[in-house]
N, C-alpha and C positions, 0 to 999 in steps of 0.2 A: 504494500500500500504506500501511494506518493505521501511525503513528509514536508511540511513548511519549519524551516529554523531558522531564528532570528535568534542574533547575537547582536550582544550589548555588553562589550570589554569591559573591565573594572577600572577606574579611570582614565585619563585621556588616550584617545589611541588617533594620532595624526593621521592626515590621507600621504602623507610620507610613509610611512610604516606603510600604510596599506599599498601603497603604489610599491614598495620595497617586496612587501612579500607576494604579490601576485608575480612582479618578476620572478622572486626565485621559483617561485612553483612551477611559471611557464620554463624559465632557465633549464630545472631539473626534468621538464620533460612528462607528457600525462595528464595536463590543464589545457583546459578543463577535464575533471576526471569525468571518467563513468559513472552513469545515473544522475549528476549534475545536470538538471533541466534548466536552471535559471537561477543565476545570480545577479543580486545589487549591493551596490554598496551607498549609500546615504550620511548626510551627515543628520546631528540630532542638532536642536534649538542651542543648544549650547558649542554646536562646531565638532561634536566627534564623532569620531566614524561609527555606524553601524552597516551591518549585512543580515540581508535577506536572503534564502535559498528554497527554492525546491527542489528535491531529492526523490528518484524513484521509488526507495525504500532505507530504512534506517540501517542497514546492513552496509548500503553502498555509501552511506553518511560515513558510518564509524570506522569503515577501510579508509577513506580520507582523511579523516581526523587521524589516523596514526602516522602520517606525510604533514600533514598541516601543523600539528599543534608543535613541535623543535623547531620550527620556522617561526612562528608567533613569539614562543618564546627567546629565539634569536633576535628578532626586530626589538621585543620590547613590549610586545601587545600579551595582555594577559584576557581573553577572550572568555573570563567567566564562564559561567556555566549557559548553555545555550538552550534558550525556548525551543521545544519541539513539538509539535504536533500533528495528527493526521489530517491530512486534507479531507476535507467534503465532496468539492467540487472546484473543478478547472475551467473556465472560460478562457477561452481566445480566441483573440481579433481574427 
């Protein structure tokens, strides 16, 4: 079942860092990964980064998460614990 996860870092996380580690992801090769339907990245009212995703399944969420998270920890983004939930329904344009 497709998953929505939003992350909200534990304090400030710059669109530096984020521009930093999307490089290395793409760098190392595999980004976007598998199951990855849709990412954004946004700022909040106070200027720091968040990310949206849809995910085919939480399976193919947490094989990335074990790539992603030494990267975040490398830039400096500590990505808190991440909202997850099942979707309902998908619309598109």
């Amino acid at each position: 079942m497709s998953i929505v996860v939003r992350f909200t870092p534990e304090g400030a996380a710059t669109t530096e860092q984020y521009d930093e580690t999307i490089r290395r992801l793409e760098e190392a090769g595999g980004f976007p990964p598998e199951g990855l339907e849709y990412h954004v990245c946004y700022l909040s009212g106070d200027g720091n980064v968040r990310v949206g995703e849809v995910w085919d399944s939480r399976e193919q969420f947490g094989a990335f998460g074990e790539r992603l998270m030494p990267v975040l920890a490398d830039v400096g983004i500590d990505p808190g614990e991440p909202e997850v939930r099942e979707i309902h329904n998908i619309i598109r344009r």
